[in-house]
N, CA, C and O of each residue as an XYZ file, in Angstrom:
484
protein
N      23.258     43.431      4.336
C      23.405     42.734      5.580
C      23.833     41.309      5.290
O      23.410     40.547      4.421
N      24.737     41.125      6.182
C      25.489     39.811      5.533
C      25.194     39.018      7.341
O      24.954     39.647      8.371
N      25.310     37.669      7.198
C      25.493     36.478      8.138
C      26.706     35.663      8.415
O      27.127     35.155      7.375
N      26.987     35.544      8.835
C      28.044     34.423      9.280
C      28.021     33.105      9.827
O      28.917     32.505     10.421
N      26.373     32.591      9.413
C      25.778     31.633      9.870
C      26.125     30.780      8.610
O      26.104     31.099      7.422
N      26.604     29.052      9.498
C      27.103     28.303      8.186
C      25.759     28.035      7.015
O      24.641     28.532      7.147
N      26.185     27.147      5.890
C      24.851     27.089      5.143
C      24.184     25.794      6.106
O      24.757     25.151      6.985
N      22.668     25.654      5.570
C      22.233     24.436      6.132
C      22.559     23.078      5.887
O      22.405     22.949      4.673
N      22.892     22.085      6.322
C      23.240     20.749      6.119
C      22.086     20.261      4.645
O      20.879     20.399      4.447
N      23.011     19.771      4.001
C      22.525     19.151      2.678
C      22.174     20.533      1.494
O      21.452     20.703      0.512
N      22.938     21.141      2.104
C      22.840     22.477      0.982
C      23.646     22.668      0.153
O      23.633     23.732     -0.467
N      24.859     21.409     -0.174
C      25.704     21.160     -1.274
C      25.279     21.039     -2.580
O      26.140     21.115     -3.457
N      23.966     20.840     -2.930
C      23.578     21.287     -4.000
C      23.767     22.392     -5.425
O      24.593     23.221     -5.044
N      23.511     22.604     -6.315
C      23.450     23.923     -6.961
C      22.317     24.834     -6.539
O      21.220     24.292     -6.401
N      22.413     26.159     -6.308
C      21.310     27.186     -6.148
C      20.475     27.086     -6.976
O      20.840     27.312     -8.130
N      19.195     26.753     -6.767
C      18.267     27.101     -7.735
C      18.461     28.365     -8.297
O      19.057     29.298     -7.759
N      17.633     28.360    -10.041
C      18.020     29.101    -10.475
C      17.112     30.448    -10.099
O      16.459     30.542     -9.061
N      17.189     31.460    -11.117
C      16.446     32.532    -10.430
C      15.662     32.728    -11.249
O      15.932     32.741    -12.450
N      14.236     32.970    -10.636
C      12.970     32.618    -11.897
C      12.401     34.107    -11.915
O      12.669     34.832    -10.957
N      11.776     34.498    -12.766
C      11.540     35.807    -13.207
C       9.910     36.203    -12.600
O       9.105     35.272    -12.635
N       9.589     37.084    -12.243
C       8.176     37.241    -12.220
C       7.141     37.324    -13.294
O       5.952     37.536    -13.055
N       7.645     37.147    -14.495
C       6.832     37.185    -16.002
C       6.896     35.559    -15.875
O       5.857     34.945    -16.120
N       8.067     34.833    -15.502
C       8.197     33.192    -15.640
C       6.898     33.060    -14.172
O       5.741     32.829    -14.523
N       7.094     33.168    -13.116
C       5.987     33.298    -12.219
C       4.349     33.146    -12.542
O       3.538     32.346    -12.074
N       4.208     34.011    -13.328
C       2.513     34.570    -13.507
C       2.277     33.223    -14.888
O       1.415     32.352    -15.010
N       3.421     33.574    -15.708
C       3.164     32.354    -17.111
C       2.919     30.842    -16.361
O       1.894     30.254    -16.706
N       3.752     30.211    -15.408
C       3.431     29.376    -14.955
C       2.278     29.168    -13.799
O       2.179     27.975    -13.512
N       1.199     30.187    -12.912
C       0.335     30.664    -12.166
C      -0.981     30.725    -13.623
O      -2.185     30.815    -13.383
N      -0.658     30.685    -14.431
C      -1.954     30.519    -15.591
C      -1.718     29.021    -16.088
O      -2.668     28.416    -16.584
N      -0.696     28.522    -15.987
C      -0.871     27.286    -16.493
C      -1.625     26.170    -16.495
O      -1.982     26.021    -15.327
N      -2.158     25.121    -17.300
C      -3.192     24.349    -16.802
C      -2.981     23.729    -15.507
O      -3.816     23.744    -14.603
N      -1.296     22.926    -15.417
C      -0.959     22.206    -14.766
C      -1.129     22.696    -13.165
O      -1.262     22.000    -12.158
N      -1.059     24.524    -13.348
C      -1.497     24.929    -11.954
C      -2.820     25.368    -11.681
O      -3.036     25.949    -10.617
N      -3.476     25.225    -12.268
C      -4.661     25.492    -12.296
C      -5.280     23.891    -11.802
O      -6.443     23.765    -11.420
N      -4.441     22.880    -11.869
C      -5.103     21.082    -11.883
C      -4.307     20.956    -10.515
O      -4.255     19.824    -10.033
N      -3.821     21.760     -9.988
C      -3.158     21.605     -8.529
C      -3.752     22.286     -7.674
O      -4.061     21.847     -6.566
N      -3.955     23.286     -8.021
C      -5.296     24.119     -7.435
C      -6.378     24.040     -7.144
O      -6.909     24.690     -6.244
N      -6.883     23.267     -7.817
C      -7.972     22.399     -8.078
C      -7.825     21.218     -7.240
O      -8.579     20.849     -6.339
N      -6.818     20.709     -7.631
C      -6.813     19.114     -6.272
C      -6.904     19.586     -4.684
O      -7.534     19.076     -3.757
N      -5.991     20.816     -4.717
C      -6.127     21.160     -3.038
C      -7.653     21.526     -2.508
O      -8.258     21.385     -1.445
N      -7.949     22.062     -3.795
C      -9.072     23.251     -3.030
C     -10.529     21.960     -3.136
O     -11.467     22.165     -2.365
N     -10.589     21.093     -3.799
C     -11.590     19.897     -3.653
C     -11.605     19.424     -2.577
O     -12.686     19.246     -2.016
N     -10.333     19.061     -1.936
C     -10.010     18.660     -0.724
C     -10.477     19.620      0.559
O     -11.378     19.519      1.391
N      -9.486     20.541      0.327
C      -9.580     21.466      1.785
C     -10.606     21.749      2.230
O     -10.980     21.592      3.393
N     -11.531     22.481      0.796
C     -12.552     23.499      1.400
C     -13.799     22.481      1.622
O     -14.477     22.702      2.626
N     -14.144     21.483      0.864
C     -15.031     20.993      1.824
C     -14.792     20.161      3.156
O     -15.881     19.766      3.571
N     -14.151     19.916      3.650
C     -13.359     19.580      4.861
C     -13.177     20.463      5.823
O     -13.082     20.126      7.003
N     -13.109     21.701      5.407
C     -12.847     22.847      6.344
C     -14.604     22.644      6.698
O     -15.085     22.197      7.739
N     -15.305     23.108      5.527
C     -16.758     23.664      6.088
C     -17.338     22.591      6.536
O     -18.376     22.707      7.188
N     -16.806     21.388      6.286
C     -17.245     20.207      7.496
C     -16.768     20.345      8.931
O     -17.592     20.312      9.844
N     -15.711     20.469      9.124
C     -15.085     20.480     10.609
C     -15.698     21.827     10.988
O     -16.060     21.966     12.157
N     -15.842     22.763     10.187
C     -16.715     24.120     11.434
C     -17.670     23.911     11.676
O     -18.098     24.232     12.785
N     -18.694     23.082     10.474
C     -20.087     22.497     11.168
C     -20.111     21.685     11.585
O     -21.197     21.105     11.548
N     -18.862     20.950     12.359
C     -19.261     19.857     13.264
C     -18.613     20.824     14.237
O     -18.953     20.149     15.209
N     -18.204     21.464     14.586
C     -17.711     22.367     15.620
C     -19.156     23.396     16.424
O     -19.700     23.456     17.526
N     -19.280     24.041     15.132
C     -20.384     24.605     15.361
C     -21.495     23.987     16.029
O     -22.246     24.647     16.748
N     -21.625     22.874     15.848
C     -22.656     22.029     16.027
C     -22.252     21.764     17.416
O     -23.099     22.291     18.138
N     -21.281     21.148     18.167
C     -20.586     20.821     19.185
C     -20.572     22.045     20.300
O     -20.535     21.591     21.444
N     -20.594     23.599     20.233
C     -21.114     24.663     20.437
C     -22.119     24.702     20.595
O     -22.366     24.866     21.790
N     -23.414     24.602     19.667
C     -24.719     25.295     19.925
C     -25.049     24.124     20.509
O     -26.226     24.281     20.835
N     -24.681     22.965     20.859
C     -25.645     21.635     21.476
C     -25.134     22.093     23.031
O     -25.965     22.244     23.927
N     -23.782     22.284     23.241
C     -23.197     22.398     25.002
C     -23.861     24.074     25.016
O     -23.263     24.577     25.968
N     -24.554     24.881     24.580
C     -25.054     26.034     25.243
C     -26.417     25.762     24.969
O     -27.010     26.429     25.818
N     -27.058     25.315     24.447
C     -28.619     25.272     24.119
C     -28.837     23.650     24.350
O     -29.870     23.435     23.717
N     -28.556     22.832     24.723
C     -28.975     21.233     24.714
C     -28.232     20.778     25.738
O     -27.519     19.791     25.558
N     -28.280     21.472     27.074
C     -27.349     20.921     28.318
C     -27.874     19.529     28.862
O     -27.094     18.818     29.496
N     -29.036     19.168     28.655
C     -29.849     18.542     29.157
C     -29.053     17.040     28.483
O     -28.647     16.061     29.109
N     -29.029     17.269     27.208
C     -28.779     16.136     26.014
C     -27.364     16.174     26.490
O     -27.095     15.197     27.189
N     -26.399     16.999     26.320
C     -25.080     16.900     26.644
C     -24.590     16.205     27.874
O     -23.461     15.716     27.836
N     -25.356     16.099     29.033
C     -25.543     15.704     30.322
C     -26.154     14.259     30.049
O     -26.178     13.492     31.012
N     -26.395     14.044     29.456
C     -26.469     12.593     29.326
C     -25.563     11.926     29.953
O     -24.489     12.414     29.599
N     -25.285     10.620     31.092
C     -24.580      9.870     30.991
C     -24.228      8.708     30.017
O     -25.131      7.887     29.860
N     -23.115      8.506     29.365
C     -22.969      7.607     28.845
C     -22.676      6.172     30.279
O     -23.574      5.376     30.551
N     -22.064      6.160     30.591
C     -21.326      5.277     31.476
C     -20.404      5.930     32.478
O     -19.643      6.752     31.968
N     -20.291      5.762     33.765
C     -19.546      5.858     34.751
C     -19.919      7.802     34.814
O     -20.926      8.508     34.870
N     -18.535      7.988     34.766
C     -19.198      9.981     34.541
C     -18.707     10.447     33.304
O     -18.304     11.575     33.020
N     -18.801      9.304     32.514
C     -18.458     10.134     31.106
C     -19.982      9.789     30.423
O     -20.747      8.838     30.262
N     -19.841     11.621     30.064
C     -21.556     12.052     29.596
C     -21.286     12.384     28.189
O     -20.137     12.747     27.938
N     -22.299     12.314     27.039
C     -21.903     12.687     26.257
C     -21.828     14.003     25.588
O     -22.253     14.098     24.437
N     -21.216     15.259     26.336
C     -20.698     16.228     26.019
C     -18.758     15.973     25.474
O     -18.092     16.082     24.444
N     -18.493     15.505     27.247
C     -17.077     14.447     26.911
C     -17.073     13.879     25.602
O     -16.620     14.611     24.722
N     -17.541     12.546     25.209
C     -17.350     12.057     23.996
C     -17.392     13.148     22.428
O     -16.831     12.902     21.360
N     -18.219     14.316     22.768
C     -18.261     14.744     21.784
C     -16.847     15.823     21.895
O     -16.750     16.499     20.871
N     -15.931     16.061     22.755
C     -15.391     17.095     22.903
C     -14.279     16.121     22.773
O     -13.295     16.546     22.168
N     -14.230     14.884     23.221
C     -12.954     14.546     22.528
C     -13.177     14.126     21.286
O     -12.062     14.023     20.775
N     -14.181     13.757     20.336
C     -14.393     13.401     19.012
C     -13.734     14.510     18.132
O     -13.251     14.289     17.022
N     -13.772     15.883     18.828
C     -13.362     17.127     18.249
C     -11.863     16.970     17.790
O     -11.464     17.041     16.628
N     -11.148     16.756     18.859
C     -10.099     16.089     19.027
C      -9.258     14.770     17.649
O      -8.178     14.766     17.058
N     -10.172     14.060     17.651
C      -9.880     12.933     16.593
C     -10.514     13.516     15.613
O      -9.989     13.329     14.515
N     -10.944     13.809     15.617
C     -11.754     14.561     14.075
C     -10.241     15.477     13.783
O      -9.575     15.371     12.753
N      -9.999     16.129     14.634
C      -8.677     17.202     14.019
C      -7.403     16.448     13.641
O      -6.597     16.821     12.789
N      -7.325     15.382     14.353
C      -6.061     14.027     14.044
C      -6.376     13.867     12.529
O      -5.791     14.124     11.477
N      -7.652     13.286     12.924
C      -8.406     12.667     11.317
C      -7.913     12.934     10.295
O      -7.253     12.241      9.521
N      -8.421     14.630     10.233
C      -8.530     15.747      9.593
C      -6.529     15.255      8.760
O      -6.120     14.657      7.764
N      -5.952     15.926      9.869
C      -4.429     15.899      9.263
C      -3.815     14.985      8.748
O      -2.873     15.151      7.973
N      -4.287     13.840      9.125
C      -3.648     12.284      8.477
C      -4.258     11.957      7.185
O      -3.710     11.038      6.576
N      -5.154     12.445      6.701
C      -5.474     12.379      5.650
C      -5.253     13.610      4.639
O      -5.509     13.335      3.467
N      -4.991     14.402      4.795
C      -4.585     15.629      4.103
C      -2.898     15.474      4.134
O      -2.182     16.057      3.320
N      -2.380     14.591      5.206
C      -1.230     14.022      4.556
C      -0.486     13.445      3.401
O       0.544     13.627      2.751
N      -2.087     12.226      3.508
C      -1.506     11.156      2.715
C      -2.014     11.708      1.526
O      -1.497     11.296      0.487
N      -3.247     12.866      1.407
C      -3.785     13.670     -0.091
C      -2.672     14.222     -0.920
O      -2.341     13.926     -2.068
N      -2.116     15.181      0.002
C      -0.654     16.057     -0.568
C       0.424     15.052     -0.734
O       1.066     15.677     -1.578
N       1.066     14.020     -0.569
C       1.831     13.026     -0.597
C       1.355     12.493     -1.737
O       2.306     11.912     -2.260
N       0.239     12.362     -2.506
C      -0.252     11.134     -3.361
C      -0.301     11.939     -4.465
O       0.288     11.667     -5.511
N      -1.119     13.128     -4.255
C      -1.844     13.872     -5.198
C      -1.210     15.909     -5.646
O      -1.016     16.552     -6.678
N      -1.148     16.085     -4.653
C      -0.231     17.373     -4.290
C       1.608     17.118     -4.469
O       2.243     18.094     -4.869
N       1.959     16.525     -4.330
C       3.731     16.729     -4.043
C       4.043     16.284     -5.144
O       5.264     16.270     -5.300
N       3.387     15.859     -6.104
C       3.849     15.479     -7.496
C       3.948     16.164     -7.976
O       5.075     16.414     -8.402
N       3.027     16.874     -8.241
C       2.367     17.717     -8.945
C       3.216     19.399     -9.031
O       3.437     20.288     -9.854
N       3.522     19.008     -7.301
C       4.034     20.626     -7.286
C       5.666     20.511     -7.815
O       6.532     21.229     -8.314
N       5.473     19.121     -7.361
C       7.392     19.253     -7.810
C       7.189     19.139     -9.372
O       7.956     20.055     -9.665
N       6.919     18.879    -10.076
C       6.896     18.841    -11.409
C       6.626     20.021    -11.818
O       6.928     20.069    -13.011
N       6.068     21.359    -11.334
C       5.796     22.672    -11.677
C       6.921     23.180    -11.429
O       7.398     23.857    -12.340
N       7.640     23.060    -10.285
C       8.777     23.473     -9.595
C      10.039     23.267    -10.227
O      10.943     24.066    -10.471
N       9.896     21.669    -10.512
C      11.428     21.336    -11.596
C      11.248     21.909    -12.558
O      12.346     22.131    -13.068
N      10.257     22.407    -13.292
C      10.213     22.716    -14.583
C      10.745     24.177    -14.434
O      11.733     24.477    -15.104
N      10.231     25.031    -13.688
C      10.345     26.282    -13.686
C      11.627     26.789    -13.506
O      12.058     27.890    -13.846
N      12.414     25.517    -12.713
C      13.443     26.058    -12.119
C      14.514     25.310    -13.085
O      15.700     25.535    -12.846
N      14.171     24.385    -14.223
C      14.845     24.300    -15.296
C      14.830     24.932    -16.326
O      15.457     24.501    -17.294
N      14.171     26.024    -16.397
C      13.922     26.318    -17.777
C      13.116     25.917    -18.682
O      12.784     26.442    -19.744
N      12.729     24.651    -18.044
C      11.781     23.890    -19.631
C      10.361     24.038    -19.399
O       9.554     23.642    -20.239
């Protein structure tokens, strides 16, 4: 099945080359991916199981703690509101910093696995 769709803009490049699935797995044992693996997963996973237990938490307080949630803070914002938009900035939070993680710490890293593999060396 062929296309007739032009290539994508800035695709004047050379084709990467074509990497082998034995080159694949050799570089998937490597330390260097094993130290990238490692940087993401320090990051993510405790971050993840933070944001579900503050979620979670944000859940069992608005079905079991209506009383507390009903709180007025000021005017008619109670603090169920504040906590439901905190959810909100917490998820902003969340992404702006897992930005600037993969940008600092991640995109080096991967491109340097990537150039290599896809040079040969």
């Amino acid at each position: 099945m062929t296309t007739q769709a032009a290539p994508p803009p800035g695709g004047a490049g050379p084709a990467p080359a074509q990497v082998s699935a034995e080159e694949f797995a050799r570089v998937q044992q490597s330390p260097e991916f094993a130290e990238l693996r490692s940087s993401y997963r320090s990051f993510a996973f405790p971050l993840t199981v933070a944001f579900i237990a503050w979620y979670l938490l944000y859940v069992l307080l608005s079905n079991y703690a209506g009383g507390f949630m009903g709180t007025k803070l000021f005017g008619n914002v109670n603090v169920a509101l504040v906590l439901g938009l905190a959810q909100f900035a917490t998820t902003f939070l969340i992404a702006w910093l897992y930005s600037r993680h993969a940008a600092a710490r991640l995109d080096p890293k991967a491109r340097a696995i990537k150039d290599r593999l896809e040079g040969g060396a």
